[in-house]
N, CA, C and O atoms as a DFTB+ gen file, in Angstrom:
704 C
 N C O
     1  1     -23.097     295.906     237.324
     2  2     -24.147     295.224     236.605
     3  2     -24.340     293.857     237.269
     4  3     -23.401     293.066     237.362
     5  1     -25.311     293.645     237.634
     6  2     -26.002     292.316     237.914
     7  2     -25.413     291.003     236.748
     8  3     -25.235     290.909     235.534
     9  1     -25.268     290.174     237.905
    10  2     -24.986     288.806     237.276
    11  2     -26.108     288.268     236.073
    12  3     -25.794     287.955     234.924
    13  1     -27.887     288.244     236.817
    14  2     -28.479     288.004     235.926
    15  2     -28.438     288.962     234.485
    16  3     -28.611     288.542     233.341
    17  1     -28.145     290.423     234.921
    18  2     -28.069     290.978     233.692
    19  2     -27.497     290.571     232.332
    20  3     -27.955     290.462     231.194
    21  1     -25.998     290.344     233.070
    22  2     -25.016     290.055     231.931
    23  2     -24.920     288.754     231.279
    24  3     -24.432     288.547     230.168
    25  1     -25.569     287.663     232.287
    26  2     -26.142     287.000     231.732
    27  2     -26.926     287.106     230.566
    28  3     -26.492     286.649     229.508
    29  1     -28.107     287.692     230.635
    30  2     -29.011     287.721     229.831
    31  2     -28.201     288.710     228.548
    32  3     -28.354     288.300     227.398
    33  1     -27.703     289.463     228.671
    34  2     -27.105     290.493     227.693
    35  2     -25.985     289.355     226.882
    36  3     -25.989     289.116     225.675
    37  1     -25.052     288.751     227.918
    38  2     -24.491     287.533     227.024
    39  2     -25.461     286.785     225.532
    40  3     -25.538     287.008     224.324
    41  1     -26.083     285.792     226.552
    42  2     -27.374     284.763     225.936
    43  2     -28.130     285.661     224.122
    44  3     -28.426     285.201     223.020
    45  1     -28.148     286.821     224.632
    46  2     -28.999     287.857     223.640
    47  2     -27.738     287.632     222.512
    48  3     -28.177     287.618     221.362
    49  1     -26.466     287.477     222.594
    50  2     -25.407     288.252     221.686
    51  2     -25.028     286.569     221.232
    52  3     -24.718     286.415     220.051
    53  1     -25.041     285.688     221.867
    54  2     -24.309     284.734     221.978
    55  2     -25.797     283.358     221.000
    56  3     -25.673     282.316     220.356
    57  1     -26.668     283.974     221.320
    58  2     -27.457     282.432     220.792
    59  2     -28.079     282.969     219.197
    60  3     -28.200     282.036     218.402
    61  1     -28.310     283.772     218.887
    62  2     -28.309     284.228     217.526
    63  2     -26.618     283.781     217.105
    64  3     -26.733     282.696     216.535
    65  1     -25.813     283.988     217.130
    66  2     -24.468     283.459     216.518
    67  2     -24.706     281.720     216.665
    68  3     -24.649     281.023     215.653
    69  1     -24.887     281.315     217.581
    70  2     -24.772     279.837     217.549
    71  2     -26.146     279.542     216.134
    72  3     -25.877     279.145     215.000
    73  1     -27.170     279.783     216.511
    74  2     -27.808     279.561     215.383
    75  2     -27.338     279.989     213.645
    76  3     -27.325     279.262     212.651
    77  1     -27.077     281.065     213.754
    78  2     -26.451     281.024     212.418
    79  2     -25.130     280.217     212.220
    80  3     -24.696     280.261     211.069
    81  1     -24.387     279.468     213.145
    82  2     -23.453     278.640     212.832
    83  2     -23.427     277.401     212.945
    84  3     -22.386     276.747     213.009
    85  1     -24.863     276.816     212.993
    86  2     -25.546     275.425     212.774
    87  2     -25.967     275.732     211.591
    88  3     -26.125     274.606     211.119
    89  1     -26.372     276.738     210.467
    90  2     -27.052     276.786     209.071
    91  2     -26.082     276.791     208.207
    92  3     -26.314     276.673     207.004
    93  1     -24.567     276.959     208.809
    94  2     -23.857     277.270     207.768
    95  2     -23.300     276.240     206.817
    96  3     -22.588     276.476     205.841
    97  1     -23.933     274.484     207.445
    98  2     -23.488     273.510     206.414
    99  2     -24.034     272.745     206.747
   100  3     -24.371     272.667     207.928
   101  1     -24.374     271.793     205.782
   102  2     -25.288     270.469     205.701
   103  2     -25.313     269.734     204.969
   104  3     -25.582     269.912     203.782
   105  1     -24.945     268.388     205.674
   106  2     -24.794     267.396     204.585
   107  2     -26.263     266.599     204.107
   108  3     -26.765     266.121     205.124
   109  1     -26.784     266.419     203.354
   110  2     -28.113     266.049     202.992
   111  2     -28.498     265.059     202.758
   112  3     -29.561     264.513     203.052
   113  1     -26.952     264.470     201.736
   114  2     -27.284     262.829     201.123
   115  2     -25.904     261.841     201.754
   116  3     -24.815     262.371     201.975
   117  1     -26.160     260.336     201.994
   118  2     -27.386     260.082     202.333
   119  2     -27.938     260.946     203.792
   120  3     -27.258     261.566     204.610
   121  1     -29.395     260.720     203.751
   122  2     -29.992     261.870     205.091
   123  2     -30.026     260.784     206.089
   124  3     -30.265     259.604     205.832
   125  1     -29.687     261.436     207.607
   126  2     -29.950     260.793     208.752
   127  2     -30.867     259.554     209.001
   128  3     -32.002     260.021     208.910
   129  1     -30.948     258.504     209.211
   130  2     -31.961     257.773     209.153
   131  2     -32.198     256.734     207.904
   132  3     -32.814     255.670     207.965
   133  1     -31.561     257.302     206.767
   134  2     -32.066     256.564     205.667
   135  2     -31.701     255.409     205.434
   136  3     -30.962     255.114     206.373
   137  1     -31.761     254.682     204.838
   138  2     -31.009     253.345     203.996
   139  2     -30.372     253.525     202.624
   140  3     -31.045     253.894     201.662
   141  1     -29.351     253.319     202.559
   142  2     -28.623     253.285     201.343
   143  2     -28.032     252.010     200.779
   144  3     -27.666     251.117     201.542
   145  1     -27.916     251.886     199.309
   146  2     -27.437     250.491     198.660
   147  2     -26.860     250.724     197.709
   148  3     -27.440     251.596     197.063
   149  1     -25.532     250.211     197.037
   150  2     -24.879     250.621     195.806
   151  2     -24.477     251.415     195.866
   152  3     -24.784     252.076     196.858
   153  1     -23.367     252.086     194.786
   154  2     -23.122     253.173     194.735
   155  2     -23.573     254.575     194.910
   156  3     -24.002     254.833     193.786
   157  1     -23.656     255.114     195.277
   158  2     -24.227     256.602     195.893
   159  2     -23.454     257.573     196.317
   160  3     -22.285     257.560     196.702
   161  1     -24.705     258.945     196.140
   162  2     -23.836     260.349     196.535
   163  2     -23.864     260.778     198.008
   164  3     -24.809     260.779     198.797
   165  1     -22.327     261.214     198.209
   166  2     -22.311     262.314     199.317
   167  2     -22.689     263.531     198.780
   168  3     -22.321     263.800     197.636
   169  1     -23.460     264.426     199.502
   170  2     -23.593     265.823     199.236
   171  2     -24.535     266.650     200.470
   172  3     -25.389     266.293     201.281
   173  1     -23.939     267.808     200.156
   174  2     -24.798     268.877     200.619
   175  2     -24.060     270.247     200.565
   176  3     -23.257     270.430     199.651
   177  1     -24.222     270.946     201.229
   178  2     -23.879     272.741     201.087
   179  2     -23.337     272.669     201.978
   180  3     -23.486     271.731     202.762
   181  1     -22.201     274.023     202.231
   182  2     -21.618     274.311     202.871
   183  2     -21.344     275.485     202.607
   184  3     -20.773     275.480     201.516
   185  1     -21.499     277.289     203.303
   186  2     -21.492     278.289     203.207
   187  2     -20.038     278.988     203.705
   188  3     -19.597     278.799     204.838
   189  1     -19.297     279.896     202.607
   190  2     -17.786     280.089     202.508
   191  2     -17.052     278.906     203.319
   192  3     -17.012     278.824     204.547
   193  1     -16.376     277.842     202.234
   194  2     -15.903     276.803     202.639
   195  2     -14.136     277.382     203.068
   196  3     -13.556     278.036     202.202
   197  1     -13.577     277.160     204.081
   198  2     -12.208     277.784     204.769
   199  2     -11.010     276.954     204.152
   200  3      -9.820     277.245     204.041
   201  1     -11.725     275.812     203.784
   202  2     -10.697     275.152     202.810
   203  2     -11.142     274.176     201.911
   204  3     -11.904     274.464     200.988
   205  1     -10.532     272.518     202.203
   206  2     -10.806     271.596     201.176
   207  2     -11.977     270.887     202.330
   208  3     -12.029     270.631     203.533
   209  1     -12.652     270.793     201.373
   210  2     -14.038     269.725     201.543
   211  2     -13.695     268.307     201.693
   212  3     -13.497     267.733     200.622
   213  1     -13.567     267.553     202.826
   214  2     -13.480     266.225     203.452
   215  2     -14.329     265.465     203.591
   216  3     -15.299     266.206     203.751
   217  1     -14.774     264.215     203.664
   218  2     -15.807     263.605     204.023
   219  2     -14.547     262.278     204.625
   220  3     -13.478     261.874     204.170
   221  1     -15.404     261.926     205.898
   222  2     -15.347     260.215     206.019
   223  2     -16.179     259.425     206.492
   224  3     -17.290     259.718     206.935
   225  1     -15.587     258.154     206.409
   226  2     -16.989     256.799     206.435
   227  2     -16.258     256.167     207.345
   228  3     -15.133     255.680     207.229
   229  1     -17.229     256.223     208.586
   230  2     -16.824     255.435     209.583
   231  2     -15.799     255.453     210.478
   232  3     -15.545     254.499     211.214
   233  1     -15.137     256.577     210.461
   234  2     -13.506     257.234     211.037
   235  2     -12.873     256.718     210.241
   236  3     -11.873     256.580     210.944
   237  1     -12.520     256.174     209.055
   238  2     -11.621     256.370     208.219
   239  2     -11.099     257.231     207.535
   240  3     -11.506     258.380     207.704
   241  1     -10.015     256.984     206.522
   242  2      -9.477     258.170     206.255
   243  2     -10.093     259.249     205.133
   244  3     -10.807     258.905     204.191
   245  1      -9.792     260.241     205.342
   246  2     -10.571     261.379     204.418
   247  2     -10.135     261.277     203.154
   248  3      -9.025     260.967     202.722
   249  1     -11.569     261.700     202.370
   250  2     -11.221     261.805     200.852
   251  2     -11.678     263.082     200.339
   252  3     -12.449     263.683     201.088
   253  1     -11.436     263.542     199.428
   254  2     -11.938     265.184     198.486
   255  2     -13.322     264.733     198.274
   256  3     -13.706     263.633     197.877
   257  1     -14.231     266.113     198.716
   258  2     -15.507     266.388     198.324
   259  2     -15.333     267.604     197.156
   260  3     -14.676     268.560     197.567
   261  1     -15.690     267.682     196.137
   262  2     -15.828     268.318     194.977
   263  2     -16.576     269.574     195.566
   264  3     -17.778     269.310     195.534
   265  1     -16.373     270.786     196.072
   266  2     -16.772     272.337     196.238
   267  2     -16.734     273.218     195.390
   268  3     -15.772     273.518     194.684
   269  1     -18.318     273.928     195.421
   270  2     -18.243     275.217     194.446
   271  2     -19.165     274.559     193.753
   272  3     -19.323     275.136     192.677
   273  1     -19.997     273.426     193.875
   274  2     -21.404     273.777     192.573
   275  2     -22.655     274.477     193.088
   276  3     -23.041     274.247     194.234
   277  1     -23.306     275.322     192.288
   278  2     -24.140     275.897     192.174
   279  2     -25.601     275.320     192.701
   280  3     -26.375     274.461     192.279
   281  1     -25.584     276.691     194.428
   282  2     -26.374     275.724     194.876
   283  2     -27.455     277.019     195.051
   284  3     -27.332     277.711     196.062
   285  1     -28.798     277.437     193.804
   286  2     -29.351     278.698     194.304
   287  2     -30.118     278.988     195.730
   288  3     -30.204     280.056     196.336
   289  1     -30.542     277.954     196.002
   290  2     -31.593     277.661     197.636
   291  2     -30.610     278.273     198.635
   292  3     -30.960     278.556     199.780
   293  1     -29.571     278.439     198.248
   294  2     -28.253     278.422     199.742
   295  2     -28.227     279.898     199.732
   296  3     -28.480     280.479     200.788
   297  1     -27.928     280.634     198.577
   298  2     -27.506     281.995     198.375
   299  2     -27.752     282.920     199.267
   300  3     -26.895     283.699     199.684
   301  1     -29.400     282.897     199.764
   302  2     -29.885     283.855     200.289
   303  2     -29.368     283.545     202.255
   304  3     -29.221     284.309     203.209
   305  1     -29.268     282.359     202.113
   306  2     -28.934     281.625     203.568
   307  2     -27.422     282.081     204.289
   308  3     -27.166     282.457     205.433
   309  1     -26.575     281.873     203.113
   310  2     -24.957     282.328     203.129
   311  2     -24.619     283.435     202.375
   312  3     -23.457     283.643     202.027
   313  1     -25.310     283.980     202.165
   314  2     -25.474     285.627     201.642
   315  2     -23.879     285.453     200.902
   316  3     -22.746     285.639     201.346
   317  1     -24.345     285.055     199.709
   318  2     -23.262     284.936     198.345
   319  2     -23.703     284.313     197.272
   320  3     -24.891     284.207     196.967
   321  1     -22.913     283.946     196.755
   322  2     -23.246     284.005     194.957
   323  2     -23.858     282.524     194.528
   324  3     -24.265     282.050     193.467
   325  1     -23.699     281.954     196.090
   326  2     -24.666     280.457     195.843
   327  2     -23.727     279.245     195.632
   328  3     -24.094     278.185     196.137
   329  1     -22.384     279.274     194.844
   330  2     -22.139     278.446     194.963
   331  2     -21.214     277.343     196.160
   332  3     -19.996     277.302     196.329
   333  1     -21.807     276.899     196.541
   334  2     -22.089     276.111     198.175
   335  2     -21.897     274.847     198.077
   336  3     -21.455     274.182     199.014
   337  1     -22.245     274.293     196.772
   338  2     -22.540     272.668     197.214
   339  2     -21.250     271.619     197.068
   340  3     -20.223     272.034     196.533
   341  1     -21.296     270.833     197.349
   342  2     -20.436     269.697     197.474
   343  2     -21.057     268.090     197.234
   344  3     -22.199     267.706     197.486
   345  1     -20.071     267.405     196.741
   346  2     -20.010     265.993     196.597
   347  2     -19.353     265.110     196.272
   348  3     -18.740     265.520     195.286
   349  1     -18.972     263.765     196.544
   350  2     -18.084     262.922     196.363
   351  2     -19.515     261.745     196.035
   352  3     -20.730     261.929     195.958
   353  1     -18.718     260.629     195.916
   354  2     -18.993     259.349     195.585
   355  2     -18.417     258.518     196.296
   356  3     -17.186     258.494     196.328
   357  1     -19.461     257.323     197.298
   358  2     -18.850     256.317     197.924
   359  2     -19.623     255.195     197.141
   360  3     -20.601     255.363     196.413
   361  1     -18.846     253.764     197.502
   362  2     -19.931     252.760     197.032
   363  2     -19.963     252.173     198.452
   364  3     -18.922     251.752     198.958
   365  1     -21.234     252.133     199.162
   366  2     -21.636     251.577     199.924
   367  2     -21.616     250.200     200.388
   368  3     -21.893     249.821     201.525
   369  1     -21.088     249.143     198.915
   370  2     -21.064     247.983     199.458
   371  2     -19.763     247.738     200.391
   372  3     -19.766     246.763     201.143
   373  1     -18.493     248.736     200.345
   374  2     -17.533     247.957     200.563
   375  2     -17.563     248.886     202.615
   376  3     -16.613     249.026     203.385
   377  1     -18.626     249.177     202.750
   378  2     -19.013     249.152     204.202
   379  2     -19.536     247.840     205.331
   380  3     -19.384     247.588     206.526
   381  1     -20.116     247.318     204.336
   382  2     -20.967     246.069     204.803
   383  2     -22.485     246.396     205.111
   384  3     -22.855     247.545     205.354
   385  1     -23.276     245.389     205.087
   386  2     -24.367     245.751     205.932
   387  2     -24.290     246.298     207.508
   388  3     -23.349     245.996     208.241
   389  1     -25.679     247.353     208.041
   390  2     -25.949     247.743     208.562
   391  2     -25.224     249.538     209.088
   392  3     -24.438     250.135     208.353
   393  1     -25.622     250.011     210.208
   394  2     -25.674     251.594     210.399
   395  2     -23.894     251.629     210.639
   396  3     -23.005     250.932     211.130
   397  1     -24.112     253.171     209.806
   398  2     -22.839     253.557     209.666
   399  2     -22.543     255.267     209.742
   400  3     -23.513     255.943     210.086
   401  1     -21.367     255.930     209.466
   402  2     -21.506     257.648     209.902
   403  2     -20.623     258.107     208.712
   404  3     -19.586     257.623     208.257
   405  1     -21.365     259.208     208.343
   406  2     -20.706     260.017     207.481
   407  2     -19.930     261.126     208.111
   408  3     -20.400     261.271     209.239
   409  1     -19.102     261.852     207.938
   410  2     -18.674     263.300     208.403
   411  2     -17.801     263.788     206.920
   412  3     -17.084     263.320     206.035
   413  1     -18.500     265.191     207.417
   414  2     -17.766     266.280     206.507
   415  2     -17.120     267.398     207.038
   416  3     -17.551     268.156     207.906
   417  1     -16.199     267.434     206.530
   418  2     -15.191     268.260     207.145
   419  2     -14.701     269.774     206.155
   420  3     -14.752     269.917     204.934
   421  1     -14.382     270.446     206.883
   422  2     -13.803     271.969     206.335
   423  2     -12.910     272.457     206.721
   424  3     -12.798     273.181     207.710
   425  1     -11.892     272.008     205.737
   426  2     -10.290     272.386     206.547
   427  2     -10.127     271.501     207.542
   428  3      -9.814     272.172     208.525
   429  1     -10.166     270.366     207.831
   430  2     -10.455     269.607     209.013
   431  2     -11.076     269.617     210.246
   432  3     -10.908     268.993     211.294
   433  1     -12.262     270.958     209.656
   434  2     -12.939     270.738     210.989
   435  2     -14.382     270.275     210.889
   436  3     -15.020     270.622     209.895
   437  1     -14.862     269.653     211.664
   438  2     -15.970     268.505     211.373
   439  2     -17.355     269.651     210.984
   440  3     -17.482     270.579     211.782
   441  1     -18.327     269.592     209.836
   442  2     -19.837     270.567     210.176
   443  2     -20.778     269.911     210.178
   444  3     -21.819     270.500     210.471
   445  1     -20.859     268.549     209.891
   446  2     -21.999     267.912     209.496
   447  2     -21.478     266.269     209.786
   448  3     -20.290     265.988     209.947
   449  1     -22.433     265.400     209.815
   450  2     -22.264     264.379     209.877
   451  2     -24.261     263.741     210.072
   452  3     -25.138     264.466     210.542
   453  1     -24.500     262.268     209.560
   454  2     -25.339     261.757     209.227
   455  2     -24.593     260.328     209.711
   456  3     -23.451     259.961     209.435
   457  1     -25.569     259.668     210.492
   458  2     -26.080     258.173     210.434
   459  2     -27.104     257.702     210.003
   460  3     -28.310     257.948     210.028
   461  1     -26.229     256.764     209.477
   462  2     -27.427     255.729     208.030
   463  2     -27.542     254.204     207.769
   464  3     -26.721     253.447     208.289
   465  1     -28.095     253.942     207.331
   466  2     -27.807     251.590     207.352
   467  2     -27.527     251.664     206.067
   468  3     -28.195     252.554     205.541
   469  1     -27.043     251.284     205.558
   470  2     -26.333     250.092     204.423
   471  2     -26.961     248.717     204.373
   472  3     -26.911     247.942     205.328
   473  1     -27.503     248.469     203.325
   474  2     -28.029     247.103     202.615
   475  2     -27.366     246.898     201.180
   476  3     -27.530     247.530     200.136
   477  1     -26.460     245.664     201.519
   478  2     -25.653     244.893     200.539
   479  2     -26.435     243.727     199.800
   480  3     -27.478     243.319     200.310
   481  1     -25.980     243.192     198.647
   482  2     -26.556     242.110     198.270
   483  2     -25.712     241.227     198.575
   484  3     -25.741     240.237     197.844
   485  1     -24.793     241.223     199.583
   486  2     -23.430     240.028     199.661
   487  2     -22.612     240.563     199.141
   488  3     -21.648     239.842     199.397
   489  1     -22.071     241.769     198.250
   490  2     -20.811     241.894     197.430
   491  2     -20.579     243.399     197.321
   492  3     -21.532     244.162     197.474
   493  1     -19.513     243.797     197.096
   494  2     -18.956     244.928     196.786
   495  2     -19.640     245.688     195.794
   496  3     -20.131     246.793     196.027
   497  1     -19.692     244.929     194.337
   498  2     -20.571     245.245     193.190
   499  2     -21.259     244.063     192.807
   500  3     -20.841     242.905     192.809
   501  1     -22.243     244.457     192.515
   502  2     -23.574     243.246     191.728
   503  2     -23.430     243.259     190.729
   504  3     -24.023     244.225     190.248
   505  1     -22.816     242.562     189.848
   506  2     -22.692     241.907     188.755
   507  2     -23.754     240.942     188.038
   508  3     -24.325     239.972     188.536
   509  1     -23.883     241.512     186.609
   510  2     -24.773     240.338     186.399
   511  2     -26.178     240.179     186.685
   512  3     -26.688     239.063     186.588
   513  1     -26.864     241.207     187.036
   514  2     -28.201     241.343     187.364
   515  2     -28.686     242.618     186.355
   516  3     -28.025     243.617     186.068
   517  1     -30.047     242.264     185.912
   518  2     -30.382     243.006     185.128
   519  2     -32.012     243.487     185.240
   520  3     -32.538     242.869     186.166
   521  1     -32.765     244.219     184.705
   522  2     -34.195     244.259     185.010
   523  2     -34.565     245.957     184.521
   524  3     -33.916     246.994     184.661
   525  1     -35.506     245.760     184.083
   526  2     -36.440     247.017     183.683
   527  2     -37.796     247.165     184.351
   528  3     -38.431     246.130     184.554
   529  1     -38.204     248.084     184.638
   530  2     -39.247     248.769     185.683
   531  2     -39.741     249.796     184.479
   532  3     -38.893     250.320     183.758
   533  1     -41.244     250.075     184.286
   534  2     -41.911     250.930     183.995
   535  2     -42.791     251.492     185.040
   536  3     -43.522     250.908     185.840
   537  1     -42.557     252.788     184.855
   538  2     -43.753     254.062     185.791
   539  2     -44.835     254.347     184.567
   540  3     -44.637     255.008     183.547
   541  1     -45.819     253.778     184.899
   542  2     -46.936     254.545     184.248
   543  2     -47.404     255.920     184.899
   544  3     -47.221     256.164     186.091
   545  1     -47.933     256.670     184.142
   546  2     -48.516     258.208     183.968
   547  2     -47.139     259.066     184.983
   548  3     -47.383     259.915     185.841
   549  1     -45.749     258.590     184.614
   550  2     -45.005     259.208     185.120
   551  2     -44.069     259.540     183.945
   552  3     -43.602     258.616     183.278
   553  1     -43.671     261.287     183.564
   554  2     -43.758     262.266     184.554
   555  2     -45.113     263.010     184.562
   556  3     -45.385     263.782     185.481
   557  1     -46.156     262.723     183.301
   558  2     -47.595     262.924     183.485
   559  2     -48.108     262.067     183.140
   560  3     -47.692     261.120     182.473
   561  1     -49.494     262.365     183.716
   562  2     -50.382     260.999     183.393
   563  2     -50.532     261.124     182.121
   564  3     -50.471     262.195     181.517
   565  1     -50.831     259.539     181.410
   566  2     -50.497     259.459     180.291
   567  2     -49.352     258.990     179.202
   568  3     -49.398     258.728     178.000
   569  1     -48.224     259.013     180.267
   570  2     -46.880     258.941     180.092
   571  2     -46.552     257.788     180.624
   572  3     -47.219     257.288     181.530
   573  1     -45.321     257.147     180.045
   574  2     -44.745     256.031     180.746
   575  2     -43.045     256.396     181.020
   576  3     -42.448     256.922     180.081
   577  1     -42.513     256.199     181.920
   578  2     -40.814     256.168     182.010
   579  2     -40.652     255.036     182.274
   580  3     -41.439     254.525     183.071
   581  1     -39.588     254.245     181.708
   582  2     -38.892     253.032     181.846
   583  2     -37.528     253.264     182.206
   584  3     -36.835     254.092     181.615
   585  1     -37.072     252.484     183.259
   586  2     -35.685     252.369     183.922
   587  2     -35.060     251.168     183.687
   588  3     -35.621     250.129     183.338
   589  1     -33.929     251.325     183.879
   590  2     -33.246     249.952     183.799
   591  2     -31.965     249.910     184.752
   592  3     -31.431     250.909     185.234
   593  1     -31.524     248.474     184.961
   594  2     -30.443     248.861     185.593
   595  2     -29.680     247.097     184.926
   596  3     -30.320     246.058     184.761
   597  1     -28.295     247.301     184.694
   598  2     -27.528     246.335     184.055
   599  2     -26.415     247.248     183.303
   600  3     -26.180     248.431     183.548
   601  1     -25.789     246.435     182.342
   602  2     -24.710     246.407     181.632
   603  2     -25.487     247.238     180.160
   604  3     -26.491     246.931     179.519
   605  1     -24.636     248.235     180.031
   606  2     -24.958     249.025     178.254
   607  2     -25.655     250.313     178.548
   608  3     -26.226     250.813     177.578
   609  1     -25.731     250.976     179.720
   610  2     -26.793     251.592     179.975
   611  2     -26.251     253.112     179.519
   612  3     -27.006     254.038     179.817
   613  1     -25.561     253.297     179.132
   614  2     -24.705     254.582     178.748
   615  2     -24.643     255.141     180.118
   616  3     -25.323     256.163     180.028
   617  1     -24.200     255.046     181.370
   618  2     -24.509     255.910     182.826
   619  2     -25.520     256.549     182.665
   620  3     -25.207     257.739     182.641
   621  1     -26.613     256.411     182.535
   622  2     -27.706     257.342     182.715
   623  2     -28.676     256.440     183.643
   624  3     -29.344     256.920     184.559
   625  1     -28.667     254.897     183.244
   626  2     -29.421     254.257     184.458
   627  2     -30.821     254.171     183.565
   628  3     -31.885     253.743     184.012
   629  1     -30.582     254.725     182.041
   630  2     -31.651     254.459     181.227
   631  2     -31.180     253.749     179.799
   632  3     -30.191     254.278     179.291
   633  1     -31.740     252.653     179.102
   634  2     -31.194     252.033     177.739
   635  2     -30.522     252.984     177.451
   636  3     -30.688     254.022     178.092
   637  1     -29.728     252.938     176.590
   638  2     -29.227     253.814     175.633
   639  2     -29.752     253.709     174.155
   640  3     -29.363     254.494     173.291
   641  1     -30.464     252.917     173.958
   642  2     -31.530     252.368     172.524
   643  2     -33.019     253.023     173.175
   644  3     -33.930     252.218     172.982
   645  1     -33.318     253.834     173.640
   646  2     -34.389     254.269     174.207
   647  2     -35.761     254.729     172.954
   648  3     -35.449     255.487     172.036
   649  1     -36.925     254.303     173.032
   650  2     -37.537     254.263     172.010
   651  2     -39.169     254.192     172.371
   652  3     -39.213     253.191     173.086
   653  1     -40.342     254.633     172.284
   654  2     -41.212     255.002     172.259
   655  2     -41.979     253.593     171.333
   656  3     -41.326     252.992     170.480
   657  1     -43.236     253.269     171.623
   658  2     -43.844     252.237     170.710
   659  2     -43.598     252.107     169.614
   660  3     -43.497     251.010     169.065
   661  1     -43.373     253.755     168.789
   662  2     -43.623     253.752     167.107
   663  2     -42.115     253.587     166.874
   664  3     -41.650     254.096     165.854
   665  1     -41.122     252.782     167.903
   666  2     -39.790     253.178     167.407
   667  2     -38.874     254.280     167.166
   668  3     -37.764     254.297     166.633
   669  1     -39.674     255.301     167.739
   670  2     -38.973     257.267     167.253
   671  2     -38.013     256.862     168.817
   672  3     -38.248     256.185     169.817
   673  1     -36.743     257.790     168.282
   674  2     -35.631     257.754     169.291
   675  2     -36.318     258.839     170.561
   676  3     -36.562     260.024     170.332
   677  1     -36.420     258.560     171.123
   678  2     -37.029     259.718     172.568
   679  2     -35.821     259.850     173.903
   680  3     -35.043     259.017     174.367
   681  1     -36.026     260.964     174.167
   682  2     -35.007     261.499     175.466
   683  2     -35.625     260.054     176.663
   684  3     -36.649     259.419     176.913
   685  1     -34.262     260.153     177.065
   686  2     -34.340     258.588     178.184
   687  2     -34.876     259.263     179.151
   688  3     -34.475     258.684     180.161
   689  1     -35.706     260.354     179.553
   690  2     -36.807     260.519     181.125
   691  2     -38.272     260.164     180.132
   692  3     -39.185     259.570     180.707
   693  1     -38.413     260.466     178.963
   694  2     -39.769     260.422     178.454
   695  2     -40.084     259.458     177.529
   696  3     -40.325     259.760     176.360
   697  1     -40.101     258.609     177.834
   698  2     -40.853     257.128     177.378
   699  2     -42.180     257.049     177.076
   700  3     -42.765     257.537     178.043
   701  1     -43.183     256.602     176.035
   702  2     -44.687     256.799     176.323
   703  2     -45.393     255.761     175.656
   704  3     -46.620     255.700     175.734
């Protein structure tokens, strides 16, 4: 058999596998390129994970990514029952400003990784700052959502006294 043959008979067997073993994980958040501030999520999918889910910041040392939530978009991709996804929690301030690298790891071996910038306000955590933002005709027109960010917020990142003009208690996405 000819060199070019087996070549080509290789390439045929060999680049369909490489492609399906670039889909098999992805880290999503934060995404390549982006800017991140405050506390924030690591995440993305990863299809039959071989072990424990790793992430690190910056070549430092590894911490547990939380594996196995329910990810339906993946299912058909990693031909299984979907649950794929992963995530941890970093706080971004204690990186510093400017670009930095995520990696995620599987069993210690690297599948994904993202570079991203970091914007600090000067500190680890911001303390002491407070403020409310309204979206008009959001989540329909017509509608208002109000956000907040400060101290009392029950973790939701919305009052926890959440209340509509007439005073009626309303779910903290639907404000009006």
């Amino acid at each position: 058999m000819s060199f070019l043959l087996r070549l080509c008979l290789g390439l045929t067997v060999l680049v369909p596998s490489l492609a399906h073993a670039q889909l098999t994980g992805v880290l999503e958040i934060p995404g390549n390129g982006t800017t991140v501030s405050g506390v924030g999520m690591i995440a993305g999918w990863k299809c039959e994970a071989e072990g424990d889910i790793t992430i690190t910041l910056d070549g430092g040392a590894p911490f547990p990514a939380t594996y196995g939530l329910s990810r339906e978009d993946t299912r058909g991709r990693c031909d299984n029952d979907g649950k794929n996804g992963f995530f941890s929690y970093a706080n971004w301030g204690t990186l510093g400003d400017g670009e930095h690298t995520v990696v995620a790891y599987d069993h210690g071996q690297e599948f994904a990784r993202s570079t991203f910038s970091v914007t600090t306000f000067g500190t680890e955590f911001l303390t002491g700052a407070h403020t409310q933002v309204s979206v008009p005709d959001f989540p329909q027109a017509g509608e208002t959502t109000n956000a907040a960010s400060g101290s009392g917020l029950a973790g939701t990142g919305m009052p926890s006294d959440a209340h509509d003009e007439s005073g009626r208690d309303v779910p903290w996405h639907h404000l009006s």
